[in-house]
DOZADO-651728 format. One record per atom (N, C-alpha, C): y, z, x; atom name; residue number from 1. Coordinates in nm, 4 decimals, decimal comma, padded with zeros to 6 digits. Layout:
N
<node v="Y" w="Z" u="X" name="CA" resi="NUM"/>
...
//
This chain:
92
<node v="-00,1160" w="00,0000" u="00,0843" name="N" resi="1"/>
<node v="00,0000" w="00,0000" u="00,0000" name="CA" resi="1"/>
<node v="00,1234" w="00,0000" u="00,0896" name="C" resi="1"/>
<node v="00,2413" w="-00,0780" u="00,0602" name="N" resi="2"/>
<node v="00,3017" w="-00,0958" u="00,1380" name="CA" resi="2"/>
<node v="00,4328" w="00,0237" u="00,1359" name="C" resi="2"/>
<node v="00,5309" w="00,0755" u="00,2519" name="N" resi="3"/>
<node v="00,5547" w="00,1926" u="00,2727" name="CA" resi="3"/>
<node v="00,7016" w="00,1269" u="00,1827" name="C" resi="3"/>
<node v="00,6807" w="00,2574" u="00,0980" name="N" resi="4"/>
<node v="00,8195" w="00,2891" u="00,0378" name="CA" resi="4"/>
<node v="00,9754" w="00,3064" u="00,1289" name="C" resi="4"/>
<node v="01,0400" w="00,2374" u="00,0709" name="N" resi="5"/>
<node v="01,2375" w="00,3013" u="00,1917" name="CA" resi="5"/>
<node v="01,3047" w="00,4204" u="00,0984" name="C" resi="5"/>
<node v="01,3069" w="00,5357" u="00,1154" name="N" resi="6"/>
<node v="01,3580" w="00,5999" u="00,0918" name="CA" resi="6"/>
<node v="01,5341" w="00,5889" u="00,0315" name="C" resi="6"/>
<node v="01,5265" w="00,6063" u="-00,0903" name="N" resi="7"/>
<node v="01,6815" w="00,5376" u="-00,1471" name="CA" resi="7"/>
<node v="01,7737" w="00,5806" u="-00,0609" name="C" resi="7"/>
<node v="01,7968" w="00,7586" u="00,0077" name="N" resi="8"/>
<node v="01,8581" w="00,8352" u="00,0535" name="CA" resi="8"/>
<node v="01,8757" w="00,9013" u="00,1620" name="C" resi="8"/>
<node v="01,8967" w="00,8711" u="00,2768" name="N" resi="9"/>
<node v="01,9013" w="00,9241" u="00,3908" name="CA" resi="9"/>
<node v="01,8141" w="01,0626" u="00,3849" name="C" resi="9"/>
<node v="01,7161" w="01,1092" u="00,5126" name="N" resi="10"/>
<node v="01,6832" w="01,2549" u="00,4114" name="CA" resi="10"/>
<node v="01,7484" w="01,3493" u="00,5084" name="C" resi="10"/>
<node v="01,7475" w="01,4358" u="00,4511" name="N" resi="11"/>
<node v="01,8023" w="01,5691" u="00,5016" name="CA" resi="11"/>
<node v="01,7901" w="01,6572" u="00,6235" name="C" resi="11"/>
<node v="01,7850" w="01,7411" u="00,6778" name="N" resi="12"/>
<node v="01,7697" w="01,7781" u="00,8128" name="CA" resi="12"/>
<node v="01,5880" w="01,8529" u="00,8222" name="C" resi="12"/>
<node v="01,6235" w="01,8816" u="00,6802" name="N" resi="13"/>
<node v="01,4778" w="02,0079" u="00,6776" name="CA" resi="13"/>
<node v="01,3567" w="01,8979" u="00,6438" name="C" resi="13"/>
<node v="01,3406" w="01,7438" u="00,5645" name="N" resi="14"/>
<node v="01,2931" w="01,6641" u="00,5287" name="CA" resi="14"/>
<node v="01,2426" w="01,6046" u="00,6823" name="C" resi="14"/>
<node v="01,3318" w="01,5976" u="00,7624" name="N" resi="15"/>
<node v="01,2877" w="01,4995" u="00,8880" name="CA" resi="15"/>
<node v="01,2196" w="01,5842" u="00,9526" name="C" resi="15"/>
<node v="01,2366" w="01,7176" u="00,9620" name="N" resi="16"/>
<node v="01,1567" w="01,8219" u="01,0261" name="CA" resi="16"/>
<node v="01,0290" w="01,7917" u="00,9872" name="C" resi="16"/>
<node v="01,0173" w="01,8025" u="00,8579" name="N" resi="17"/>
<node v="00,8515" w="01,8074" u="00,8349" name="CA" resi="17"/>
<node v="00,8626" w="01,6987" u="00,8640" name="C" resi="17"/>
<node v="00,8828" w="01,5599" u="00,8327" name="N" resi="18"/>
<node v="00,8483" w="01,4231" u="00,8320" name="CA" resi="18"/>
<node v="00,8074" w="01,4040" u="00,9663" name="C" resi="18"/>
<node v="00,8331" w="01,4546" u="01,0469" name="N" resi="19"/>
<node v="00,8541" w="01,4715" u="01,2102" name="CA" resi="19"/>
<node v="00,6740" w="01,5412" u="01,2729" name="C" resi="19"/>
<node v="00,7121" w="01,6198" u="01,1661" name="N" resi="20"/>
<node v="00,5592" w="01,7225" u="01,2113" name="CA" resi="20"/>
<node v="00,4286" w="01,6559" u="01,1298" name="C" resi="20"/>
<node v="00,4603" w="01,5812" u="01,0270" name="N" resi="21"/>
<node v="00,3663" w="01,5160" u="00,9249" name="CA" resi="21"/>
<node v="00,2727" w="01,4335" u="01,0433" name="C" resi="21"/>
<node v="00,3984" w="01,3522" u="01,0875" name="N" resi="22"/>
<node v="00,3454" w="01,2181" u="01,2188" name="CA" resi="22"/>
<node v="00,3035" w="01,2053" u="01,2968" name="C" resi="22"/>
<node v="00,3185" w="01,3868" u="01,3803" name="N" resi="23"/>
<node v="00,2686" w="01,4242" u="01,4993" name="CA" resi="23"/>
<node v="00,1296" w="01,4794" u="01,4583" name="C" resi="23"/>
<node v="00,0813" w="01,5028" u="01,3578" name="N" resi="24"/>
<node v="-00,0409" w="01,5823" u="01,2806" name="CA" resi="24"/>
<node v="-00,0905" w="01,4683" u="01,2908" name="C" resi="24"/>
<node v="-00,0467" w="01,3489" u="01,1720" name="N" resi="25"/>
<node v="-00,1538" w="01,2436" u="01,2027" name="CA" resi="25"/>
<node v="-00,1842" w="01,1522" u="01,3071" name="C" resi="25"/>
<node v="-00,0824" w="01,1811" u="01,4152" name="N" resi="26"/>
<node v="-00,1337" w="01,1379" u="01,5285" name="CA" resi="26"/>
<node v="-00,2149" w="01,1878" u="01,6249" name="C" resi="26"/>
<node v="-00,2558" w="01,3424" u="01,6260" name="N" resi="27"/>
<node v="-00,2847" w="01,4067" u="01,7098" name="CA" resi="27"/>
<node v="-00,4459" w="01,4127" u="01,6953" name="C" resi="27"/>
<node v="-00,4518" w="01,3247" u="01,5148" name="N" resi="28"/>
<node v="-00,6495" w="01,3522" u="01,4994" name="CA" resi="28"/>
<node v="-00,7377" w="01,4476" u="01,4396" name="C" resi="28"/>
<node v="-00,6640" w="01,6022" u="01,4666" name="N" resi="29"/>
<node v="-00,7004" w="01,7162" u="01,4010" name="CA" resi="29"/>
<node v="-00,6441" w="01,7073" u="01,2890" name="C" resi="29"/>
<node v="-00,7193" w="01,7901" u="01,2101" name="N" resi="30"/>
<node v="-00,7121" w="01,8455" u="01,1328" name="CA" resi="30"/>
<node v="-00,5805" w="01,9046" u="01,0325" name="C" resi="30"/>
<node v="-00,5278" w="01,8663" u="00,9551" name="N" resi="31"/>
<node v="-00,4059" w="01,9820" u="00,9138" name="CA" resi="31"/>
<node v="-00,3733" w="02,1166" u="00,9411" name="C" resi="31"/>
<node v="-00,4792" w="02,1833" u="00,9275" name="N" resi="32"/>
<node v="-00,5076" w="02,3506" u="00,9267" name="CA" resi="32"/>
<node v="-00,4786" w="02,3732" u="01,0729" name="C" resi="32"/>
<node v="-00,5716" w="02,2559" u="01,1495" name="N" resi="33"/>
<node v="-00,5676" w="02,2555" u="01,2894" name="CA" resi="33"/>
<node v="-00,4457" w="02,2556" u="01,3891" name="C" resi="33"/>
<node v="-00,3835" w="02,1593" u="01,3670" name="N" resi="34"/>
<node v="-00,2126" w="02,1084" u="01,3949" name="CA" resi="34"/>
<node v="-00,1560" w="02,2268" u="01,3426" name="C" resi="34"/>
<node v="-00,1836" w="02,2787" u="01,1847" name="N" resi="35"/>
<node v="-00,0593" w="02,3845" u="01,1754" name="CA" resi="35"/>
<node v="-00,0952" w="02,5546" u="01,2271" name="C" resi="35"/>
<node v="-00,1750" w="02,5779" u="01,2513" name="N" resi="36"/>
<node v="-00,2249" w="02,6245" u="01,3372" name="CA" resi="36"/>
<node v="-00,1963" w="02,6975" u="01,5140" name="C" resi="36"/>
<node v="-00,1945" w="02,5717" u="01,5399" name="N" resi="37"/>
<node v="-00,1220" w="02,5251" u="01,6877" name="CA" resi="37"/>
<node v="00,0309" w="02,5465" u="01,7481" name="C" resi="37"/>
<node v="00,1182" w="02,4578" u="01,6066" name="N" resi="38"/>
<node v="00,2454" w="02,5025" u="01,6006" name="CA" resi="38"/>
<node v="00,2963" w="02,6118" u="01,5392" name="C" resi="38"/>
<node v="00,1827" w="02,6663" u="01,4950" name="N" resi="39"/>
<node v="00,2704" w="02,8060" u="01,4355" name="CA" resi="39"/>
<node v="00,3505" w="02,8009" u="01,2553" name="C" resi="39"/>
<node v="00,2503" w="02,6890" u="01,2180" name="N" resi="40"/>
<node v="00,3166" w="02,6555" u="01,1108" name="CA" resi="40"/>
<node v="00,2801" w="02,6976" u="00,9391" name="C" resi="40"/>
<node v="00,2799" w="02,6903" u="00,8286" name="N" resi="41"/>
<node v="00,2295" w="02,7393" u="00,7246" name="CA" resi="41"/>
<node v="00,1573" w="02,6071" u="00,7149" name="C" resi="41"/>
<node v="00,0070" w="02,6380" u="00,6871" name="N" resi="42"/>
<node v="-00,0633" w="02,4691" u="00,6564" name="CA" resi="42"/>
<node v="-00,0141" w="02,4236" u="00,5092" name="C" resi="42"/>
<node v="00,0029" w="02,5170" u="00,3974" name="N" resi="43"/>
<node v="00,0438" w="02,5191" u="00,2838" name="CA" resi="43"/>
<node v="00,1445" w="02,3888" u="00,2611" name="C" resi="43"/>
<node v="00,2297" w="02,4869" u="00,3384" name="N" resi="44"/>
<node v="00,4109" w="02,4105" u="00,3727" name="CA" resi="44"/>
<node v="00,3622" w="02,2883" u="00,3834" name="C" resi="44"/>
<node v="00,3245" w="02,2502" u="00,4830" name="N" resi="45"/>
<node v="00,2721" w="02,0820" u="00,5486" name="CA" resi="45"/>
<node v="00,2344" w="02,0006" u="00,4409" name="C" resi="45"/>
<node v="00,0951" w="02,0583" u="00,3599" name="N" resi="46"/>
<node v="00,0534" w="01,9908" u="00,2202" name="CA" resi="46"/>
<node v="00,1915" w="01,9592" u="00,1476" name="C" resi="46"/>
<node v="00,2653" w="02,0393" u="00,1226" name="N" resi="47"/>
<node v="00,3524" w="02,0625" u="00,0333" name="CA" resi="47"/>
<node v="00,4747" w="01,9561" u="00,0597" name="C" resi="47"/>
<node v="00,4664" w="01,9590" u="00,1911" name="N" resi="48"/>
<node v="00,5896" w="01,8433" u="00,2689" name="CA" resi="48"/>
<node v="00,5405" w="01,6884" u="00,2206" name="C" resi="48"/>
<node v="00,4218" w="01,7044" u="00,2693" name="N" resi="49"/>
<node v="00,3515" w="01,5657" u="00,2795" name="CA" resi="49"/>
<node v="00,3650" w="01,4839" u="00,1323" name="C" resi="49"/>
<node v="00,2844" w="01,5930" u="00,0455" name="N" resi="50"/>
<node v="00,3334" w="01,5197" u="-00,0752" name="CA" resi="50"/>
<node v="00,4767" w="01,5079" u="-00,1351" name="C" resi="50"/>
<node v="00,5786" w="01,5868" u="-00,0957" name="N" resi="51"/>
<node v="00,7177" w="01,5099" u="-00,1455" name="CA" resi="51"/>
<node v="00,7601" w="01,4209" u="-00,0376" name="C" resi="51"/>
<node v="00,7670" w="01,4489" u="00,0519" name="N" resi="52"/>
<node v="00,7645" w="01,2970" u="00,1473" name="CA" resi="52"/>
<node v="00,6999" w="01,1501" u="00,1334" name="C" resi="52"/>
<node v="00,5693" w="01,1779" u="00,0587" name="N" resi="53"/>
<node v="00,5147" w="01,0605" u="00,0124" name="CA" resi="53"/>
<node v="00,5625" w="01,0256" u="-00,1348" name="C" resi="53"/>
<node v="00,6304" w="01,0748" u="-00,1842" name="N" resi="54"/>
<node v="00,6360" w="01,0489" u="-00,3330" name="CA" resi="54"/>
<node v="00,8270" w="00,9998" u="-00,3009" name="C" resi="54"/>
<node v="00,8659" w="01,0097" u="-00,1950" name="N" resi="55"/>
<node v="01,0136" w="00,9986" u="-00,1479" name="CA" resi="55"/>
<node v="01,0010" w="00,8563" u="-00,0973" name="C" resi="55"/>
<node v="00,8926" w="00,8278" u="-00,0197" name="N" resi="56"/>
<node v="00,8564" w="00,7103" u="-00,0134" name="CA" resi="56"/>
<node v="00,8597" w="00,7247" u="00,2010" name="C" resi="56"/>
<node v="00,8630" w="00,8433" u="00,2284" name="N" resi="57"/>
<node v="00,9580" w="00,8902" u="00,3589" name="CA" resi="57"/>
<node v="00,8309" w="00,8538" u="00,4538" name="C" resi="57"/>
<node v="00,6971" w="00,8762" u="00,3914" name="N" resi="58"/>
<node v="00,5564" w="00,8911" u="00,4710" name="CA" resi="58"/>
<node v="00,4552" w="00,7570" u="00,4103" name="C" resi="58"/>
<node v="00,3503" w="00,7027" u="00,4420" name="N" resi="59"/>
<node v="00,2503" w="00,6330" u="00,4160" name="CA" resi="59"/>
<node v="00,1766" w="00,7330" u="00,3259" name="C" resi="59"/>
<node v="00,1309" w="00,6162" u="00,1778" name="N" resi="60"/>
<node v="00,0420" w="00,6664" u="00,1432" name="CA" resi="60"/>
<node v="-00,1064" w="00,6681" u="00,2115" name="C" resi="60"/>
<node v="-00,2065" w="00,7818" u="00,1968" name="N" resi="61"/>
<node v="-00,2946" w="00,8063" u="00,2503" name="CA" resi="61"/>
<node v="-00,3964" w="00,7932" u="00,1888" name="C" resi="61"/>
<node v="-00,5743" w="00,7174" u="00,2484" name="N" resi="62"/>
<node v="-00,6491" w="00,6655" u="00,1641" name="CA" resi="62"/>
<node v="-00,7207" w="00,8328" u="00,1934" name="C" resi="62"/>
<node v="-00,6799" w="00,9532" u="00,1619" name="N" resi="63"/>
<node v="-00,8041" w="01,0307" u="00,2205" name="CA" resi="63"/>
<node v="-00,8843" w="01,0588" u="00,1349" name="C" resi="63"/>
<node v="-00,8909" w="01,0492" u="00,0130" name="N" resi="64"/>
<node v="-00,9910" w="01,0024" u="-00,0371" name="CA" resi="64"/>
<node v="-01,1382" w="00,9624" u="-00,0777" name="C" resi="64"/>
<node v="-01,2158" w="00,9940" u="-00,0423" name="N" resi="65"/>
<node v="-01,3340" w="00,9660" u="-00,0255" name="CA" resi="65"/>
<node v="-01,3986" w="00,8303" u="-00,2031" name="C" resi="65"/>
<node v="-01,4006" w="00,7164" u="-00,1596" name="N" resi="66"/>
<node v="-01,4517" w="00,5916" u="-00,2073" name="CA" resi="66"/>
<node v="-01,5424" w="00,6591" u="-00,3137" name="C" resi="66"/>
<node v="-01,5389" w="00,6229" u="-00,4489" name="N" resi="67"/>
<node v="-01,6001" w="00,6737" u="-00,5761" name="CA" resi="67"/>
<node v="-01,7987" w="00,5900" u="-00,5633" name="C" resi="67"/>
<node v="-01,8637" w="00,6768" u="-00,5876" name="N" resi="68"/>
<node v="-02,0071" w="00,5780" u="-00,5896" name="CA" resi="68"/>
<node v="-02,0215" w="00,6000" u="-00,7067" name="C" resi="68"/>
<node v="-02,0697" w="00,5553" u="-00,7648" name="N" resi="69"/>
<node v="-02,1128" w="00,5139" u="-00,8927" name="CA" resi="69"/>
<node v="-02,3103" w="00,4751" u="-00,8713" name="C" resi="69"/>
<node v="-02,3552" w="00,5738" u="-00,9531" name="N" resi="70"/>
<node v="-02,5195" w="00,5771" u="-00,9425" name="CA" resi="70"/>
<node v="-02,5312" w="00,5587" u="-01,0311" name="C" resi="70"/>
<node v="-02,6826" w="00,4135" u="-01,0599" name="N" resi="71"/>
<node v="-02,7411" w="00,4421" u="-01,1862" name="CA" resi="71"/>
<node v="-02,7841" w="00,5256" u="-01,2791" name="C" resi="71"/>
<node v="-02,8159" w="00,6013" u="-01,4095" name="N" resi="72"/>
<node v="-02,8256" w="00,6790" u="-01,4525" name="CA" resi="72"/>
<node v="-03,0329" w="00,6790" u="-01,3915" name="C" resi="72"/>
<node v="-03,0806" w="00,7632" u="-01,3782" name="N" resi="73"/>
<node v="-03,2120" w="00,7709" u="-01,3808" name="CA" resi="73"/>
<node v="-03,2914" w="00,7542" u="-01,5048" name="C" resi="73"/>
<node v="-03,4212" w="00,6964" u="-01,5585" name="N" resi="74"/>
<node v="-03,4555" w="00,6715" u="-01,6725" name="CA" resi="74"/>
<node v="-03,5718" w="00,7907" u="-01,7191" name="C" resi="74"/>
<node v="-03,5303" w="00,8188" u="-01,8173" name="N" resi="75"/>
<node v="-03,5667" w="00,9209" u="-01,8601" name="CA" resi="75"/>
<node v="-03,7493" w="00,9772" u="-01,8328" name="C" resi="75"/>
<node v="-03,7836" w="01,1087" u="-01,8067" name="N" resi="76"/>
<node v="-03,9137" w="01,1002" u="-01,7473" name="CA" resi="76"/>
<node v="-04,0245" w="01,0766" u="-01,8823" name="C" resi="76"/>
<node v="-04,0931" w="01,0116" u="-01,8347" name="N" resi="77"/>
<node v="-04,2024" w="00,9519" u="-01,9679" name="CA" resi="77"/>
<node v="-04,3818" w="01,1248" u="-01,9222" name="C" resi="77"/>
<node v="-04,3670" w="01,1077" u="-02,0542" name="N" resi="78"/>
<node v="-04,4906" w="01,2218" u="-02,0191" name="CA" resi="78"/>
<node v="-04,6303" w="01,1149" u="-01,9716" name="C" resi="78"/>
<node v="-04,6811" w="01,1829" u="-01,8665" name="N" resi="79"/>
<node v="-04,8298" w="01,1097" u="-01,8157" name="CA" resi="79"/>
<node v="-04,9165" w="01,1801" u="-01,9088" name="C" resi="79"/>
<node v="-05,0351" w="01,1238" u="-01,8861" name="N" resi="80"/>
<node v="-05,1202" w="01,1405" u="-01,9400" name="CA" resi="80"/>
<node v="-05,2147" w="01,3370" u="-01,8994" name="C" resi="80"/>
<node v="-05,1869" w="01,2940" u="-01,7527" name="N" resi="81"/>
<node v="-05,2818" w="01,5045" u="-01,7101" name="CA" resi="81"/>
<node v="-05,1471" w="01,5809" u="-01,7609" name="C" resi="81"/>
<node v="-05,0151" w="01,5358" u="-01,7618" name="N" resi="82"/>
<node v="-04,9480" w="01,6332" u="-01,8430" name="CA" resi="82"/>
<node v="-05,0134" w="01,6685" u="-01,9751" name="C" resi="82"/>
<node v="-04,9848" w="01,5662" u="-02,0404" name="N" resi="83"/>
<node v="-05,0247" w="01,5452" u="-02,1862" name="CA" resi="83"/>
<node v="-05,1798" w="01,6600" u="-02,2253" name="C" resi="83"/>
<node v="-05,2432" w="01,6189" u="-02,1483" name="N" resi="84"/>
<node v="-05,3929" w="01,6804" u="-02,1888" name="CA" resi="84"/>
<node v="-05,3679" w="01,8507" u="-02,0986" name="C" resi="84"/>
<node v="-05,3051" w="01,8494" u="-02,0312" name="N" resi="85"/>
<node v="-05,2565" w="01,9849" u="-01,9262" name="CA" resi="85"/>
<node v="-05,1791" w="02,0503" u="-02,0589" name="C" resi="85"/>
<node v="-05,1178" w="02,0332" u="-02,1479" name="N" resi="86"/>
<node v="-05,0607" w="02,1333" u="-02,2276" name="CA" resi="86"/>
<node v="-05,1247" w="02,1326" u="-02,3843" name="C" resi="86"/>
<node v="-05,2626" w="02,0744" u="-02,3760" name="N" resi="87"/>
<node v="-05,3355" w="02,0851" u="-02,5285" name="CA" resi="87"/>
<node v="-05,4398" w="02,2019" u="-02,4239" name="C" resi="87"/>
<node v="-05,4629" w="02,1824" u="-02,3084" name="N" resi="88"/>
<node v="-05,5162" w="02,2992" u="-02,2852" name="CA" resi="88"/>
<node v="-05,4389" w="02,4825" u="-02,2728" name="C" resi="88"/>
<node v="-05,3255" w="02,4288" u="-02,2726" name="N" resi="89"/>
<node v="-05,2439" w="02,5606" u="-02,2364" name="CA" resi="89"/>
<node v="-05,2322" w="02,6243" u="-02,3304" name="C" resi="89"/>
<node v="-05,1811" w="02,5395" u="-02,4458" name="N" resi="90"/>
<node v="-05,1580" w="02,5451" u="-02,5967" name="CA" resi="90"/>
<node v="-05,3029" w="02,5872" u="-02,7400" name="C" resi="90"/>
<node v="-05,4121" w="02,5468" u="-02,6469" name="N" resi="91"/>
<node v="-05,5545" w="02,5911" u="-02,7395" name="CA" resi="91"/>
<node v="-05,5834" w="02,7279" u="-02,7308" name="C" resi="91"/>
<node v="-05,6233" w="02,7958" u="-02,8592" name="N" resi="92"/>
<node v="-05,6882" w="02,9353" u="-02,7969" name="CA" resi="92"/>
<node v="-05,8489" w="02,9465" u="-02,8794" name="C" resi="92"/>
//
């Protein structure tokens, strides 16, 4: 998806995170990991990331994990040693 321009110059506290967002996803680790490191609230970061992305300030991110879709399984049919396995269980 292609990166949003921000209508509005952003602010001082906006580029901060935007700043730390970039260095996180460049560095490979982890969020928790990066905030962590710098001494940072991982919370905050989540919290940056998504108004930065919705500002248009950051790339949207596929993190995501790709939907699978499984056939339904078909329903179990009774066999036959079942079948005769519960006229014995069931006789007295």
């Amino acid at each position: 998806m292609p990166r949003r321009v921000p209508t509005a110059p952003l602010t001082a506290k906006q580029e901060y995170w935007r700043k730390h967002l970039e260095a996180c996803r460049r560095s490979g680790t982890t969020t928790a990991a990066y905030a962590a490191h710098h001494g940072l609230d991982c919370r905050q970061l989540y919290t940056w990331r998504n108004r930065l992305t919705q500002l248009g300030a950051l790339p949207r991110t596929g993190s995501r994990p790709p939907t699978v879709r499984r056939s339904p399984r078909p329903a179990a049919t009774p066999t036959l040693e079942r079948s005769r396995a519960s006229l014995f269980v069931c006789a007295k």
